[in-house]
NUKEGU-557926 format. One record per residue (C-alpha): residue number from 1; residue in one letter; x, y, z. Coordinates in nm, 2 decimals, always signed. Layout:
N
<kolti lumpa="NUM" dolo="a" xx="X" yy="Y" zz="Z"/>
...
END
This chain:
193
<kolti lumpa="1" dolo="x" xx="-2.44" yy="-0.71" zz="-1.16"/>
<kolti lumpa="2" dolo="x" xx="-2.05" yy="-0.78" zz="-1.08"/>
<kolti lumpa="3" dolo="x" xx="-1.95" yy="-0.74" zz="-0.72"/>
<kolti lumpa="4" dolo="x" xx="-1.58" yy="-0.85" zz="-0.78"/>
<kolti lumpa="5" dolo="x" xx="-1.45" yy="-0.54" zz="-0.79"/>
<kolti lumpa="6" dolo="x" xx="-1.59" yy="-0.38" zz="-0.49"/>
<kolti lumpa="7" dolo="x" xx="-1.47" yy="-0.66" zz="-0.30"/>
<kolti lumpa="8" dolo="x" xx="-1.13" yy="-0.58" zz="-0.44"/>
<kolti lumpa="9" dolo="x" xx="-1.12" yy="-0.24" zz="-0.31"/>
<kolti lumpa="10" dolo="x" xx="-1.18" yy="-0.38" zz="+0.03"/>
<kolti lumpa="11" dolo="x" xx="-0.88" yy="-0.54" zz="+0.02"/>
<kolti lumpa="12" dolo="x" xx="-0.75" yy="-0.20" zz="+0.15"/>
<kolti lumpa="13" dolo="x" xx="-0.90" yy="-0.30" zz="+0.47"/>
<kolti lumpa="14" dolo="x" xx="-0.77" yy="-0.59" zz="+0.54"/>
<kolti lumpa="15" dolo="x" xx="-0.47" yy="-0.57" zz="+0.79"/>
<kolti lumpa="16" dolo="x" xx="-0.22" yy="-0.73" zz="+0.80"/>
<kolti lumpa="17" dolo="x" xx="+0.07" yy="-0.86" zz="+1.07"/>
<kolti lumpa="18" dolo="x" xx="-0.19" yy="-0.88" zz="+1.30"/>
<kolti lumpa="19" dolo="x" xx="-0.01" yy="-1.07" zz="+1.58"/>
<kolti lumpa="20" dolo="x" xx="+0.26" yy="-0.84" zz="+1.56"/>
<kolti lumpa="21" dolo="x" xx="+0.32" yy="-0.49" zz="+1.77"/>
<kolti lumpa="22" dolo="x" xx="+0.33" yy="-0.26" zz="+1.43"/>
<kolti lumpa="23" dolo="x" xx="+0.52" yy="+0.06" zz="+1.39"/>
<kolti lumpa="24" dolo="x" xx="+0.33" yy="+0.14" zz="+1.03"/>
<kolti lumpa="25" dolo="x" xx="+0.03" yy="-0.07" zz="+0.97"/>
<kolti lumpa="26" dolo="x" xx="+0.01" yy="-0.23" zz="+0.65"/>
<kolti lumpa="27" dolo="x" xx="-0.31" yy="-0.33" zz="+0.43"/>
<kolti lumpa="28" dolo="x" xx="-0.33" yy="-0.65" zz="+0.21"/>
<kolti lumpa="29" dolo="x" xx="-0.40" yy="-0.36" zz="-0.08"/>
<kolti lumpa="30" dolo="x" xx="-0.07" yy="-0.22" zz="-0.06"/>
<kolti lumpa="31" dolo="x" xx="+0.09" yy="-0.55" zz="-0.05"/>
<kolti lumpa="32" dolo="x" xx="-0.02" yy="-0.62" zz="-0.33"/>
<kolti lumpa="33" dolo="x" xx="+0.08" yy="-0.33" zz="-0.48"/>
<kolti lumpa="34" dolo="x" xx="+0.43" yy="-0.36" zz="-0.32"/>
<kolti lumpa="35" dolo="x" xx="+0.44" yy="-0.77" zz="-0.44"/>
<kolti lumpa="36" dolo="x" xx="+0.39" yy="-0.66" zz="-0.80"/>
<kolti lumpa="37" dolo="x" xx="+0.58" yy="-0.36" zz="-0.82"/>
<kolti lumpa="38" dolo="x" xx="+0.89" yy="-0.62" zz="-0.65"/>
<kolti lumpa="39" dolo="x" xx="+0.76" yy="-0.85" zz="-0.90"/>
<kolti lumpa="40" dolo="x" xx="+0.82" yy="-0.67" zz="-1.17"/>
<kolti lumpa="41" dolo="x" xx="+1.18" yy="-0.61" zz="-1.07"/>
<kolti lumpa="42" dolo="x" xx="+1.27" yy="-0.98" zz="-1.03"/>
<kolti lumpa="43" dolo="x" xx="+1.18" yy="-1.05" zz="-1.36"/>
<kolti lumpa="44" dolo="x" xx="+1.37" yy="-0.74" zz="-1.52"/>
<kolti lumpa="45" dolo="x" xx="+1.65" yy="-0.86" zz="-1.29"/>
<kolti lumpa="46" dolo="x" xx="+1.63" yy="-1.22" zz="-1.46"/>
<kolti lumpa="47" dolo="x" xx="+1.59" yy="-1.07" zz="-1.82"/>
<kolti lumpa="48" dolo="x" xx="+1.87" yy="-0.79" zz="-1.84"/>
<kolti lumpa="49" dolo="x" xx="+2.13" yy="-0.93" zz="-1.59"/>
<kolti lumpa="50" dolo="x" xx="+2.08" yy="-1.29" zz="-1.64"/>
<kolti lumpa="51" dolo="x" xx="+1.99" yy="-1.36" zz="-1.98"/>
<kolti lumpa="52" dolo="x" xx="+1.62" yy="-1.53" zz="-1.92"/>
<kolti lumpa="53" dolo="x" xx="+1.29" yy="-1.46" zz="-2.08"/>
<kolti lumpa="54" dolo="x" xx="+1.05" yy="-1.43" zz="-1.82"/>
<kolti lumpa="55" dolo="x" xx="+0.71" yy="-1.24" zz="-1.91"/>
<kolti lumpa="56" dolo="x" xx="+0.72" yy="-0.98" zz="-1.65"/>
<kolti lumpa="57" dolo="x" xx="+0.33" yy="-0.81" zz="-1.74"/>
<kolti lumpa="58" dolo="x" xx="+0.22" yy="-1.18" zz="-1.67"/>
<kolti lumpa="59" dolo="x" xx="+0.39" yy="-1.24" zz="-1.37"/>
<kolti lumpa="60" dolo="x" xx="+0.31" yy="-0.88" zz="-1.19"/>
<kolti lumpa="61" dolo="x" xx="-0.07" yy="-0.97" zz="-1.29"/>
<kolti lumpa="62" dolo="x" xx="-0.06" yy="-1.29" zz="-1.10"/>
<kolti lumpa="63" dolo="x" xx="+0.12" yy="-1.07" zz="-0.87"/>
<kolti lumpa="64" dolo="x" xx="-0.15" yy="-0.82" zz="-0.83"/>
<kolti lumpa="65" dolo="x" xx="-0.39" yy="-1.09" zz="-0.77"/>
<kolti lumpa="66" dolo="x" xx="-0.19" yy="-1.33" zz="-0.54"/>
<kolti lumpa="67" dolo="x" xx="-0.38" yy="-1.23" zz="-0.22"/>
<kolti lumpa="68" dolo="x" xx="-0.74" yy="-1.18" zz="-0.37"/>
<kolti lumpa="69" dolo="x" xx="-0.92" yy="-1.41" zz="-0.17"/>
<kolti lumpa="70" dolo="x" xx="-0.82" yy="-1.23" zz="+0.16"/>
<kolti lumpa="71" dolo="x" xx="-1.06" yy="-1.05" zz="+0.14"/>
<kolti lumpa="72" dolo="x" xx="-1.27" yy="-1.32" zz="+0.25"/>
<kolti lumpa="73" dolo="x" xx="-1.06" yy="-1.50" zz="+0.48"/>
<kolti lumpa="74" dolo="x" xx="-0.86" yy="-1.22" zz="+0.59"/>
<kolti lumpa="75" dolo="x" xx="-0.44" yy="-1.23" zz="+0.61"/>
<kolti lumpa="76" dolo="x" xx="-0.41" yy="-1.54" zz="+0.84"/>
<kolti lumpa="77" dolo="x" xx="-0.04" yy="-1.49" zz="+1.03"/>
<kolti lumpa="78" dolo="x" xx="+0.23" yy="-1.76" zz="+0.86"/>
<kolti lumpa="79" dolo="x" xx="+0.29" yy="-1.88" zz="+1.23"/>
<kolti lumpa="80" dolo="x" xx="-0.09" yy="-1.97" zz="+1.25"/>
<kolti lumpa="81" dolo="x" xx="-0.12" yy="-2.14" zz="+0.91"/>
<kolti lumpa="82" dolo="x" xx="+0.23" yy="-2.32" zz="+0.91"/>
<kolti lumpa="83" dolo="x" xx="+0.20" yy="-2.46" zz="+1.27"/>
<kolti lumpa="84" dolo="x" xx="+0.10" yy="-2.76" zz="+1.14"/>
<kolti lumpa="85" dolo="x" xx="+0.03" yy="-2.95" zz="+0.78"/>
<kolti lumpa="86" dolo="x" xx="-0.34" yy="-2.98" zz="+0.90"/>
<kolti lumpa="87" dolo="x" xx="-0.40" yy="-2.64" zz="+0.93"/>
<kolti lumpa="88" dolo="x" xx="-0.20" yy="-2.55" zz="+0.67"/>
<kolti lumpa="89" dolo="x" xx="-0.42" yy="-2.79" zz="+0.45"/>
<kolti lumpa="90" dolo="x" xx="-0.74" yy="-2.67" zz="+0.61"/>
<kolti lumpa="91" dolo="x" xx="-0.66" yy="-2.32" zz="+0.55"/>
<kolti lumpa="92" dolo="x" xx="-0.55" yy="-2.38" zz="+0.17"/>
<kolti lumpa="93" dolo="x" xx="-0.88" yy="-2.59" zz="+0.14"/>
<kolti lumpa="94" dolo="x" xx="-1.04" yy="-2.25" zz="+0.27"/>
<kolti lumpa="95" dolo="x" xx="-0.84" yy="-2.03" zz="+0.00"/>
<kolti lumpa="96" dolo="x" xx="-0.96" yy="-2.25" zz="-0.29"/>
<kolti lumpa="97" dolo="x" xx="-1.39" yy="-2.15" zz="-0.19"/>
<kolti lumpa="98" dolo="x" xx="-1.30" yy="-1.83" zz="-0.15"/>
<kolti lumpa="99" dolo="x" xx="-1.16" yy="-1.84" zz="-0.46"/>
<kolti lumpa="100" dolo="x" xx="-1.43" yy="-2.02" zz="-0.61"/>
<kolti lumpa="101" dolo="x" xx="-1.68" yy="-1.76" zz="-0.45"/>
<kolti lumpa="102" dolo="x" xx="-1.49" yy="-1.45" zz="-0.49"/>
<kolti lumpa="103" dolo="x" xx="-1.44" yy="-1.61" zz="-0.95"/>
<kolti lumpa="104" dolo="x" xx="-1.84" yy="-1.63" zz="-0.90"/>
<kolti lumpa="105" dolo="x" xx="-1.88" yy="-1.29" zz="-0.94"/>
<kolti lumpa="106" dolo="x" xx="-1.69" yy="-1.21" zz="-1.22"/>
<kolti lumpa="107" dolo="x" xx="-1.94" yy="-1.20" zz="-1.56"/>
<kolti lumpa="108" dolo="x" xx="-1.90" yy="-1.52" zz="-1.71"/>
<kolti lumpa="109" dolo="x" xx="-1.71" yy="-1.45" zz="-1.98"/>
<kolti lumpa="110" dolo="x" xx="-1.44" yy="-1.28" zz="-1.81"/>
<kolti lumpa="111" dolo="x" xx="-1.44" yy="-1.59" zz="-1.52"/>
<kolti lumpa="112" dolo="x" xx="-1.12" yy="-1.85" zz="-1.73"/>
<kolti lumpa="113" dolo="x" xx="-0.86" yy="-1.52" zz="-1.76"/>
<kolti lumpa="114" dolo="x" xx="-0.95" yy="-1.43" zz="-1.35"/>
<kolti lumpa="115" dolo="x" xx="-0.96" yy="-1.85" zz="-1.25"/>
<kolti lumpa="116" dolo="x" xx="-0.63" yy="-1.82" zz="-1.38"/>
<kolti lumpa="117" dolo="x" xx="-0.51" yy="-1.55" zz="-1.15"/>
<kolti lumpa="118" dolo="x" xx="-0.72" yy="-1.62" zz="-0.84"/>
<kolti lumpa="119" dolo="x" xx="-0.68" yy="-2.00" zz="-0.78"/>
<kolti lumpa="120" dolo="x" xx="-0.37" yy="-2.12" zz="-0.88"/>
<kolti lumpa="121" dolo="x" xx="-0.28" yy="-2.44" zz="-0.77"/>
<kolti lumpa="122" dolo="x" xx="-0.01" yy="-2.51" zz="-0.99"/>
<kolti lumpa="123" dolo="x" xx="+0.38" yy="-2.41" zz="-0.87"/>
<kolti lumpa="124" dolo="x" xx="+0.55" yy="-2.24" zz="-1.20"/>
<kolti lumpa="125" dolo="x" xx="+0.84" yy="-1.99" zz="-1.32"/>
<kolti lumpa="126" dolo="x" xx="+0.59" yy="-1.75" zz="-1.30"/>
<kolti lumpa="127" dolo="x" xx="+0.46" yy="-1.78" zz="-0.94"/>
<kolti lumpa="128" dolo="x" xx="+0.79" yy="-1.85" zz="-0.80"/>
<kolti lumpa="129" dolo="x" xx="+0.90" yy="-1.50" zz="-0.89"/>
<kolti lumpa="130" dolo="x" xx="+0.56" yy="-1.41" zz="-0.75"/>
<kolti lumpa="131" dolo="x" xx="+0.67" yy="-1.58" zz="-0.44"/>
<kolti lumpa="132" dolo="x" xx="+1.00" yy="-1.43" zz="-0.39"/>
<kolti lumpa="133" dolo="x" xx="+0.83" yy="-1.08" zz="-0.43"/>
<kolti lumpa="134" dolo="x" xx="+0.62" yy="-1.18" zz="-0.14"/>
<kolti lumpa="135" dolo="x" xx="+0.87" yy="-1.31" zz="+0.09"/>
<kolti lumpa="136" dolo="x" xx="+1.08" yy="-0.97" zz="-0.03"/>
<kolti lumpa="137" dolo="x" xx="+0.80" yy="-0.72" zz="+0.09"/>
<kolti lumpa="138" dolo="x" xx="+0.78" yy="-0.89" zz="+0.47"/>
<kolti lumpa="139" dolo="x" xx="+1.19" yy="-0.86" zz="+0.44"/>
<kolti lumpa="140" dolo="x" xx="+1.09" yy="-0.53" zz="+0.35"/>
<kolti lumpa="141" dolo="x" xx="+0.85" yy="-0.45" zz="+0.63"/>
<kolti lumpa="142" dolo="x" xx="+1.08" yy="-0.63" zz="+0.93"/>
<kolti lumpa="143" dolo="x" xx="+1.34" yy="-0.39" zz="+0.82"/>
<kolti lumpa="144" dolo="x" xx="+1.16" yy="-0.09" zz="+0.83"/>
<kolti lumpa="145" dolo="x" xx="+1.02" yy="-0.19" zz="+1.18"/>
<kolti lumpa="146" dolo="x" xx="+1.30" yy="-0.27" zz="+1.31"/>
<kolti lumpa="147" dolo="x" xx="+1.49" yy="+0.07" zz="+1.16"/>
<kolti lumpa="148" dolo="x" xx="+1.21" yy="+0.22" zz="+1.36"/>
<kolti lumpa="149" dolo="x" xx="+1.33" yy="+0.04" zz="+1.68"/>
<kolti lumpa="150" dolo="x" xx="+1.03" yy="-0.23" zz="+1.71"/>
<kolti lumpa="151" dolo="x" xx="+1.23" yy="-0.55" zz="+1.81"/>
<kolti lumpa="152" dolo="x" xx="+0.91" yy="-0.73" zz="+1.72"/>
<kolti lumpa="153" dolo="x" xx="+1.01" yy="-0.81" zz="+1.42"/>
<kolti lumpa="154" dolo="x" xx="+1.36" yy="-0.92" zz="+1.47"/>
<kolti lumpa="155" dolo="x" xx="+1.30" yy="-1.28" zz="+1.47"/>
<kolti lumpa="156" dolo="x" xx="+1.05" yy="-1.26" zz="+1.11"/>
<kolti lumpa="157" dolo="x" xx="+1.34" yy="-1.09" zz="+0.99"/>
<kolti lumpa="158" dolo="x" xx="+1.61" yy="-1.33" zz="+1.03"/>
<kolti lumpa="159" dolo="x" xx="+1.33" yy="-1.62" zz="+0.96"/>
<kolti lumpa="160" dolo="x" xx="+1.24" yy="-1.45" zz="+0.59"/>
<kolti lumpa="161" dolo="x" xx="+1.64" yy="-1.41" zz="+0.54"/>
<kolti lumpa="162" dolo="x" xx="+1.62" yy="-1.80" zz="+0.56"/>
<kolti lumpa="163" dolo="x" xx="+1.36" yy="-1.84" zz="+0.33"/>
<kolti lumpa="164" dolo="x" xx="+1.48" yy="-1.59" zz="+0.08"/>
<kolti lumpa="165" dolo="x" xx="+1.85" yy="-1.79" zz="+0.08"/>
<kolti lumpa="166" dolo="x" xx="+1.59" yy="-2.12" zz="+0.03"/>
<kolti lumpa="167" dolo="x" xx="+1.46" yy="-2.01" zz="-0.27"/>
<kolti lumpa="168" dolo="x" xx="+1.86" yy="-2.02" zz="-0.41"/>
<kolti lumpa="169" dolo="x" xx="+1.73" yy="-1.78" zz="-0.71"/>
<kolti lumpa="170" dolo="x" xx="+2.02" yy="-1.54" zz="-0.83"/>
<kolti lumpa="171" dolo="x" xx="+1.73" yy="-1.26" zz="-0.84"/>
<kolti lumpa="172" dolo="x" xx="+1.69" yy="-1.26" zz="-0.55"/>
<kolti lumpa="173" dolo="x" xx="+2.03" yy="-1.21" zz="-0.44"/>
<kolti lumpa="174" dolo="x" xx="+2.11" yy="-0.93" zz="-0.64"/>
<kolti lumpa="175" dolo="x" xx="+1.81" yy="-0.73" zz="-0.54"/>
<kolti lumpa="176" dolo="x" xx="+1.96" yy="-0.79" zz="-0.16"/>
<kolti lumpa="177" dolo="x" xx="+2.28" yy="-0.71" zz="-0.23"/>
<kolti lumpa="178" dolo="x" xx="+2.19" yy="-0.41" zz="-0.49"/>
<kolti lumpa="179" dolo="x" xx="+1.83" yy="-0.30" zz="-0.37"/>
<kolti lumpa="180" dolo="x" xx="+1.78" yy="-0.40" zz="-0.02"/>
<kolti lumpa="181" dolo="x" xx="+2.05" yy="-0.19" zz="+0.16"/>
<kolti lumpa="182" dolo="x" xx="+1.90" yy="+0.11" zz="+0.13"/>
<kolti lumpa="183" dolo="x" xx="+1.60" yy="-0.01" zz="+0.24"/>
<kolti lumpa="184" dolo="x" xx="+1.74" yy="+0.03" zz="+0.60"/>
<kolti lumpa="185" dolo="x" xx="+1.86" yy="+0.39" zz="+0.58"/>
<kolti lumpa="186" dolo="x" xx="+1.71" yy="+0.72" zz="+0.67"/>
<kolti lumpa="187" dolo="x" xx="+1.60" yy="+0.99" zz="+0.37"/>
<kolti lumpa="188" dolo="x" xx="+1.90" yy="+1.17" zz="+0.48"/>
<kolti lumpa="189" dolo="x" xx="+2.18" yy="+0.90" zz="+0.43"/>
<kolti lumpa="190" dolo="x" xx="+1.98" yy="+0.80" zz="+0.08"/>
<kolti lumpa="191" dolo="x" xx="+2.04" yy="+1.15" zz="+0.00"/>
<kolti lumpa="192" dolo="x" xx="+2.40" yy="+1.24" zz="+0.05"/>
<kolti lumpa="193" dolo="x" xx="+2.62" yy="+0.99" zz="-0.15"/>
END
């Protein structure tokens, strides 16, 4: 018997922002969900507007799978796992056995096409556009926090802005200037032109 996916179900309980005074709480399941679905729209952003050929269903499956092993080792905050290289290091050292355990349940057979998903240690095209996704849907939720007056999140805001313009990928900029805006208006303003 397989228990992977009933540990992937609990990912829904998994919270996450938890240092942070929340307007809307999130869950690690819907992040996911959010990462994939942002995923996919940096890669249709790279094929039709720029001309690349990036695999899109591979890169929202890695996507979908990017936080898996949170369900063991919950959403650690970025302040508390980038304070230092040593934690950072512990805490990826961490991620790889829960990877390991959380592969262990999958039937054998089935274990190299999930290894592949779950515990990546490798930085490619693929996982960069993964990445962006990620650093998109916390741009994403500092917005919406602070368009629902929560200061909190003023500061992760204009940090993530940072990272984003880091990343110098031309996806990424055109989903904030074509996207993004409307990310920051009320269902009223979307819906008079």
């Amino acid at each position: 018997m397989s228990h992977f996916f009933a540990y992937m179900y609990r990912l829904k309980h998994i919270e996450r922002w938890s240092l942070m005074r929340n307007t809307t709480r999130d869950n690690v399941a819907e992040h996911s969900f959010h990462v994939a679905m942002t995923t996919h729209m940096l890669c249709t952003i790279a094929n039709v507007v720029f001309g690349k050929a990036v695999n899109s269903g591979m890169a929202v499956t890695i996507a979908l799978f990017h936080d898996a092993t949170e369900v063991f080792t919950g959403d650690i905050p970025t302040p508390v796992k980038h304070h230092n290289p040593k934690i950072l290091a512990n805490f990826r050292e961490i991620e790889h056995l829960a990877a390991e355990r959380l592969i262990s349940m999958i039937p054998a057979e089935l274990q190299p096409t999930y290894a592949a998903l779950i515990d990546a240690k490798q930085e490619d095209e693929l996982r960069q556009y993964v990445k962006a996704a990620d650093l998109l849907d916390a741009y994403v939720k500092c917005a919406f926090e602070l368009c629902a007056g929560n200061r909190e999140f003023a500061v992760a805001k204009r940090q993530t802005e940072q990272k984003l313009k880091q990343l110098a990928m031309p996806e990424v900029d055109y989903f904030l200037q074509k996207l993004a805006p409307s990310l920051e208006m009320t269902l009223d303003e979307m819906s008079n032109p």
